[in-house]
C-alpha positions in Angstrom: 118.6 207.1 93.5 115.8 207.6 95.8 113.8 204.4 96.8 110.7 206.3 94.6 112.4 206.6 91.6 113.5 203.2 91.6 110.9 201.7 90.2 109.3 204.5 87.9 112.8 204.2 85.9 112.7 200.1 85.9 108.7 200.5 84.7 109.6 203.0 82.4 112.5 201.0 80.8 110.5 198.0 80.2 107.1 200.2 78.8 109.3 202.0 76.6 109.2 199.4 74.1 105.4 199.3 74.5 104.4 201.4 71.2 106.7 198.4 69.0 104.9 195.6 70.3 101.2 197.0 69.8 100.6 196.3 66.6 100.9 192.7 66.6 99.3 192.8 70.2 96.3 194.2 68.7 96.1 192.0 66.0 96.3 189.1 68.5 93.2 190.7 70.2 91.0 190.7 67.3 91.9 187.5 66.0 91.1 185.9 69.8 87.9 187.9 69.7 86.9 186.6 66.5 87.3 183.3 67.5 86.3 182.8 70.9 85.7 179.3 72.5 83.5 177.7 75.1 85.0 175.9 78.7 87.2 173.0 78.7 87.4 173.4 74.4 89.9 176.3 74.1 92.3 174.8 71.8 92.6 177.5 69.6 92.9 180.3 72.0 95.4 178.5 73.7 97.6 177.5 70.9 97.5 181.5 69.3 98.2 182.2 73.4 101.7 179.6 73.4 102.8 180.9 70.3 102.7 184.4 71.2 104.8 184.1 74.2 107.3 181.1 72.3 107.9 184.2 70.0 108.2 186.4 73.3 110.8 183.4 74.1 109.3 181.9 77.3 109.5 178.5 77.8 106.0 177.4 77.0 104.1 174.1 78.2 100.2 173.3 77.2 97.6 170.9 78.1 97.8 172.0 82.0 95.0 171.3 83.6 92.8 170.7 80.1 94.0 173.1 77.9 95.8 175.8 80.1 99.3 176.9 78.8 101.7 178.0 81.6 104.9 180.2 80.3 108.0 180.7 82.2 110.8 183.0 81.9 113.9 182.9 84.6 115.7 186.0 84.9 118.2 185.5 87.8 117.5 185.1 91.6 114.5 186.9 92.7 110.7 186.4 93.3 108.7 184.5 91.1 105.2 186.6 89.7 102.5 185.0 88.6 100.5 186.7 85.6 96.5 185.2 84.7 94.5 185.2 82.5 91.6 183.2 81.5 91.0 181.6 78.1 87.5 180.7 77.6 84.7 183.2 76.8 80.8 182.4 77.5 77.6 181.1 75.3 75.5 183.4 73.2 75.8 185.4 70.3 78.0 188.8 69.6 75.4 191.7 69.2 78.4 194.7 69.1 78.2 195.3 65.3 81.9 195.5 65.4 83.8 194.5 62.2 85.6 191.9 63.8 82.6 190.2 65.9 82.4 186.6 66.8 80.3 185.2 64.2 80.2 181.4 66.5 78.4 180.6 69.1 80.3 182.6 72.1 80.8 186.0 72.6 83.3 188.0 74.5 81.0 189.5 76.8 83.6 189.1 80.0 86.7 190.9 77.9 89.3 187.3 78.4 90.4 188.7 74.6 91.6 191.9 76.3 93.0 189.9 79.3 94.8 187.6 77.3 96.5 190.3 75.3 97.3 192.4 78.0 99.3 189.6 79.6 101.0 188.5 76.8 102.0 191.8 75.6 102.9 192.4 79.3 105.3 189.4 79.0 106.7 190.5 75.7 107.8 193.6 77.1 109.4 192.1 80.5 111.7 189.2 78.0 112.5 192.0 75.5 114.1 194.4 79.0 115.4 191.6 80.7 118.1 193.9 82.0 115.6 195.8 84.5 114.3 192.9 86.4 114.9 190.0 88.2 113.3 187.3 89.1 111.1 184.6 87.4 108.2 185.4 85.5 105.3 183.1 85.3 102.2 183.3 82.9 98.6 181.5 83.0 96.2 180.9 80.2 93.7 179.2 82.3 90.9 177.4 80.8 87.1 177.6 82.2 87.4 180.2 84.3 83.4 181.4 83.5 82.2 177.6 84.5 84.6 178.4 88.5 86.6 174.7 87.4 89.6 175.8 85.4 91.8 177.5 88.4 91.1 174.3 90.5 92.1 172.1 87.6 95.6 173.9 86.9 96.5 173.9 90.6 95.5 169.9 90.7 98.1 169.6 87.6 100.4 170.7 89.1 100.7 174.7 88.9 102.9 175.1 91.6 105.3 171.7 91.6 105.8 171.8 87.9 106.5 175.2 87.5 107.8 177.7 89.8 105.7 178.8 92.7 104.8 182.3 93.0 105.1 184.7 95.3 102.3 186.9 94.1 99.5 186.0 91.1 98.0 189.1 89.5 95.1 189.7 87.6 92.9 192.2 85.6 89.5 192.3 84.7 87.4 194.7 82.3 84.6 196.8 83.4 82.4 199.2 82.1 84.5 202.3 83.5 86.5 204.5 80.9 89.3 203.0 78.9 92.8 204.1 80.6 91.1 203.5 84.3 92.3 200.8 86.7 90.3 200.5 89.8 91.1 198.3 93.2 89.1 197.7 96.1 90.5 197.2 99.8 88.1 194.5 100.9 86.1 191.7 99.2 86.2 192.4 94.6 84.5 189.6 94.3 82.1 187.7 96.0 81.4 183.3 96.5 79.1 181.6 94.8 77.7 178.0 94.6 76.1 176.8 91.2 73.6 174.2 91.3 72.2 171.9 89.1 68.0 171.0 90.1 66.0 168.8 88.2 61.9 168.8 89.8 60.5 165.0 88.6 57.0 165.1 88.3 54.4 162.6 86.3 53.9 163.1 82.9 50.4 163.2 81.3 48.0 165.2 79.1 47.4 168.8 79.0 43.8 168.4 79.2 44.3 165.9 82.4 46.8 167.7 84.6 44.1 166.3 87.7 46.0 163.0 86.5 49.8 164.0 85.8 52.2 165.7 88.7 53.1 168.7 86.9 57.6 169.7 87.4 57.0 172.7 85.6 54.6 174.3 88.5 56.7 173.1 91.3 59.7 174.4 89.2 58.4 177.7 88.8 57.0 178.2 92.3 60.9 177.4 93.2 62.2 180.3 91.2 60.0 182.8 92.8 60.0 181.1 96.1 64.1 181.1 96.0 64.0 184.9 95.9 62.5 185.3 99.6 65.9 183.8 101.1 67.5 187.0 99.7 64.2 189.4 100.8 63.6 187.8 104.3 66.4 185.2 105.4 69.5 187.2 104.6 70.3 190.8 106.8 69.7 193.8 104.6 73.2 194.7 105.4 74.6 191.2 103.8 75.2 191.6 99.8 73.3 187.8 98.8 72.0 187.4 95.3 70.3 184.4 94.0 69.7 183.7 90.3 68.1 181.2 88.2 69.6 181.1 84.5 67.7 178.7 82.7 64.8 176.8 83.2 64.4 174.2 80.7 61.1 171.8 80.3 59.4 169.6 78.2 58.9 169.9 74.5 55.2 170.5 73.1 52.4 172.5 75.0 50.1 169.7 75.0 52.5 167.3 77.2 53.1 167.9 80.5 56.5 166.6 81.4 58.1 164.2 83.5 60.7 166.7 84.7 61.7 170.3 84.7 65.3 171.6 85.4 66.8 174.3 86.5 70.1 176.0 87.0 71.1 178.5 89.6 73.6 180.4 91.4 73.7 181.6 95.0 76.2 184.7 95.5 77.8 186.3 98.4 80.6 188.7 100.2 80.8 186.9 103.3 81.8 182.9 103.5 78.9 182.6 106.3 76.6 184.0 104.3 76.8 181.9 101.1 76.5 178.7 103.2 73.2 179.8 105.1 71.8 181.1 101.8 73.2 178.0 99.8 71.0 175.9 102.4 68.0 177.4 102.8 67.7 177.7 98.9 68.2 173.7 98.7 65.6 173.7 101.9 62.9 175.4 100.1 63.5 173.7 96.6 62.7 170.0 98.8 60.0 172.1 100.5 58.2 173.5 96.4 58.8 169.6 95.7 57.2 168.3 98.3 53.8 170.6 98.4 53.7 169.5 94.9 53.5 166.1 95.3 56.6 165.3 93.2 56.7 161.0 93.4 60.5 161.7 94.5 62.7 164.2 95.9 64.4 166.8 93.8 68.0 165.7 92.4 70.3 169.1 93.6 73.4 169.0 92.0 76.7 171.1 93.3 77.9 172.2 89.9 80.6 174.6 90.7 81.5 176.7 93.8 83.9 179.3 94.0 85.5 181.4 97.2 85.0 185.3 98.2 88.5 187.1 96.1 89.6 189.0 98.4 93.0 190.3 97.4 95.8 190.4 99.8 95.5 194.0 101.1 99.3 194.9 101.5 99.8 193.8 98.0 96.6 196.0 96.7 98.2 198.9 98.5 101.4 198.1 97.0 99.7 197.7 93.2 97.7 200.5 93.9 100.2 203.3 94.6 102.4 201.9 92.1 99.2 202.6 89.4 99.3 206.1 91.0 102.9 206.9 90.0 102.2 205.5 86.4 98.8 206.9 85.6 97.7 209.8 88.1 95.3 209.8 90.5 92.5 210.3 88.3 92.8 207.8 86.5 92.9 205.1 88.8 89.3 204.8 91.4 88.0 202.7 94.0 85.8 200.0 93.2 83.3 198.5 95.3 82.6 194.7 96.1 80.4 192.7 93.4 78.6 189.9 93.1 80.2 188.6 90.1 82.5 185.5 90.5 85.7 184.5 89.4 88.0 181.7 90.7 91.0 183.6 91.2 90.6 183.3 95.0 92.1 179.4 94.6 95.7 180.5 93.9 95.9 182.2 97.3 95.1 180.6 101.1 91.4 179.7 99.9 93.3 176.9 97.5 95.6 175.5 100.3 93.8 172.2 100.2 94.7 172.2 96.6 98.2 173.8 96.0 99.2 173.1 99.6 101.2 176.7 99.9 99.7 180.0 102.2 101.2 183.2 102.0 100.8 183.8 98.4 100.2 187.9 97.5 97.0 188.1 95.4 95.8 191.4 93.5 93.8 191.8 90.9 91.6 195.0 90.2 89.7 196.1 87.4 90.3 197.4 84.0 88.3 200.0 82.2 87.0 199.0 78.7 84.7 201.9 77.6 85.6 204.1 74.4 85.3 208.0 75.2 82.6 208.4 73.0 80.9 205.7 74.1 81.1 206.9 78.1 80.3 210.5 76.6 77.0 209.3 75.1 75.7 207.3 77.7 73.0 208.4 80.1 73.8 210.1 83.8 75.8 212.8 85.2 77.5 210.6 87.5 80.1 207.6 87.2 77.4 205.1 88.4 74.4 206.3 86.1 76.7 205.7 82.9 77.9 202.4 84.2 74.7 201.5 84.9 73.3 202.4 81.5 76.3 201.2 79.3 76.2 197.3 78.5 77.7 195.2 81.2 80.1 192.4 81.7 78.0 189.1 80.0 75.7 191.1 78.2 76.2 190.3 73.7 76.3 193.8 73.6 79.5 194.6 75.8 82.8 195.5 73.9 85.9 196.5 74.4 87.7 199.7 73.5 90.9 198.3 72.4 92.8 201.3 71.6 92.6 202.8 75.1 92.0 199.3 77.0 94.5 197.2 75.6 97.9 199.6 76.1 96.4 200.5 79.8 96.3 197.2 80.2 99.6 196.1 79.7 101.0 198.9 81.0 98.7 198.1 84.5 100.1 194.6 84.4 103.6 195.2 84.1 103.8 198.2 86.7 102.6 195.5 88.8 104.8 192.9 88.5 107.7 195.5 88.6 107.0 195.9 92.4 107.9 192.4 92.9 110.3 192.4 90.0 112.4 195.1 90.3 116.4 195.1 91.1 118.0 195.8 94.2 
């Protein structure tokens, strides 16, 4: 047997089962999608997550790091493969009109539903076709992954000294590209960011006598516009640097102004250098609004969350990406360009060193497509980039997922993957 078809007959003994475990994958999906839960409260999600995989028979251990679960399955000497996904989904409210919408107060507008299934069904097949791997398989329902604290908080529990240690962690993540498409990068998917946490203190007073109060809510606002010239004219055009405020919250009547005004925003950027010089001069002209307001004190800034640049290991994307070749075709697998969205993934490879203490570590992760054809077919555009940019994004209520082309891509993605560490002989 030639050193190609190796691995295309291990994949294919393992997927073969894939059709018996889909129906009670997908009723997993909808039942984690109907009940989604906020950061660092996931206890649901990651019961219905450890029971799945105890039914898959991996040995199963909760309350990692908060409420992460970590399954393991040892299948005889080999490399150990890490599989994540993330458990929590984000504030708001579900406006998809699907049958089976959230009806609480979060919404699975960043797909962890889809990546939660994929992985599990991913380990369901690997434990029921033990006989075409070897090796030891880890998997990671990690908590708070949208707040950039839950990676950091598994690895401080102990990831990799009470369980196996990997050898290479793999991800997914959905996107707004057709259902049965995969996509990697070779370079930067995802960029650093730094949250941060402002609260402008003015004087308090009355509406009618703002010649007598300090107003937070001017000096606040003049920092959200004033933020957005570090981007424009402190940041080369060449350099992809976003910054964002989310929410601006302030007093609670019209006729009062308030003691204080607070904000929340993220700074975002490809390169390492580039966040910190942005993260600075965004903090340097938030003490500058402050003080050409006359605020009575300096601003409190706040560090809420930070997370590094992903950058997957690039002979392990190769690796992932040819093997998504073999299994799907060329078409159906694209290049995908670096993006200012964040993830804490980043932490389980060298950028976590200071936390895990290991280097070396093979990261890839790439994206998932989540659009139904009909849906791509309808939307606006001739090209790839007009539909994507017209279809509803990652975090916005309106973005779904196309479960009956997403979900068996995605387990099929995920366990083509680990086969190229997995694989015997």
């Amino acid at each position: 047997m030639n050193a190609e078809a190796a691995p295309t007959k291990a994949n294919g003994t393992v997927l073969g089962g894939l059709a018996a475990v889909l129906r009670p994958l997908t009723a997993f999906c909808l039942d984690v999608h109907r009940h989604p839960e906020l950061s660092g409260a996931e206890e649901r999600t990651a019961d219905r997550f450890a029971s799945f995989l105890k039914d898959a028979h991996l040995e199963t251990t909760g309350g990692v790091g908060g409420t992460g679960v970590v399954a393991v399955l040892e299948n005889g000497p080999g490399p150990t493969v890490l599989l994540r996904a993330e458990l929590d989904a984000l504030p708001g409210r579900e406006e998809t009109g699907l049958p089976y919408a959230s009806q609480c107060a979060a919404v699975h507008s960043c797909g962890h539903d889809l990546h939660l299934s994929a992985v599990a069904g991913a380990a369901a097949l690997l434990a029921r076709q033990r006989q075409a791997w070897r090796g030891t398989l880890v998997v990671l329902g990690q908590p708070a992954e949208e707040t950039l604290e839950g990676a950091r908080a598994v690895l401080a529990d102990g990831l990799y000294t009470r369980f196996p240690p990997p050898d290479a962690v793999l991800a997914q993540h959905t996107a707004p590209l057709p259902g049965g498409m995969v996509a990697h990068a070779y370079g930067p998917m995802t960029a650093g960011s730094v949250t941060l946490r402002v609260v402008v203190h003015g004087r308090g007073g009355h509406a009618g006598a703002p010649h007598l109060a300090v107003d937070p809510v001017l000096a606040a606002a003049s920092v959200v516009t004033r933020v957005q010239g570090v981007v424009a004219r402190e940041c080369a055009p060449s350099e992809q640097v976003a910054v964002t405020v989310g929410s601006f919250h302030a007093g609670q009547r019209a006729s009062i102004i308030p003691d204080s005004a607070e904000l929340g925003l993220t700074v975002r950027a490809v390169g390492p250098e580039s966040l910190a010089r942005a993260t600075a001069a965004v903090e340097r002209v938030i003490r500058a609004e402050c003080t050409a307001s006359g605020c009575p004190r300096e601003p409190d800034i706040e560090r809420v969350s930070a997370s590094p640049t992903t950058h997957p290991d690039p002979a392990a994307t190769a690796r992932v990406r040819e093997a998504h070749v073999r299994r799907f075709g060329p078409e159906r697998v694209a290049m995908w360009p670096p993006s200012l969205a964040t993830e804490d993934f980043a932490l389980y490879g060298d950028a976590g060193h200071e936390v895990h203490g290991r280097r070396g570590i093979a990261l890839s992760y790439w994206m998932l497509g989540a659009v139904g054809a009909a849906d791509w077919a309808r939307a606006p555009g001739t090209s790839a980039a007009e539909k994507m940019a017209a279809l509803p994004s990652n975090h916005s209520p309106r973005f779904s997922v196309d479960v009956r082309t997403a979900l068996p891509t995605g387990v099929e993605a995920m366990v083509t993957a680990a086969m190229e560490w997995l694989r015997p002989g």
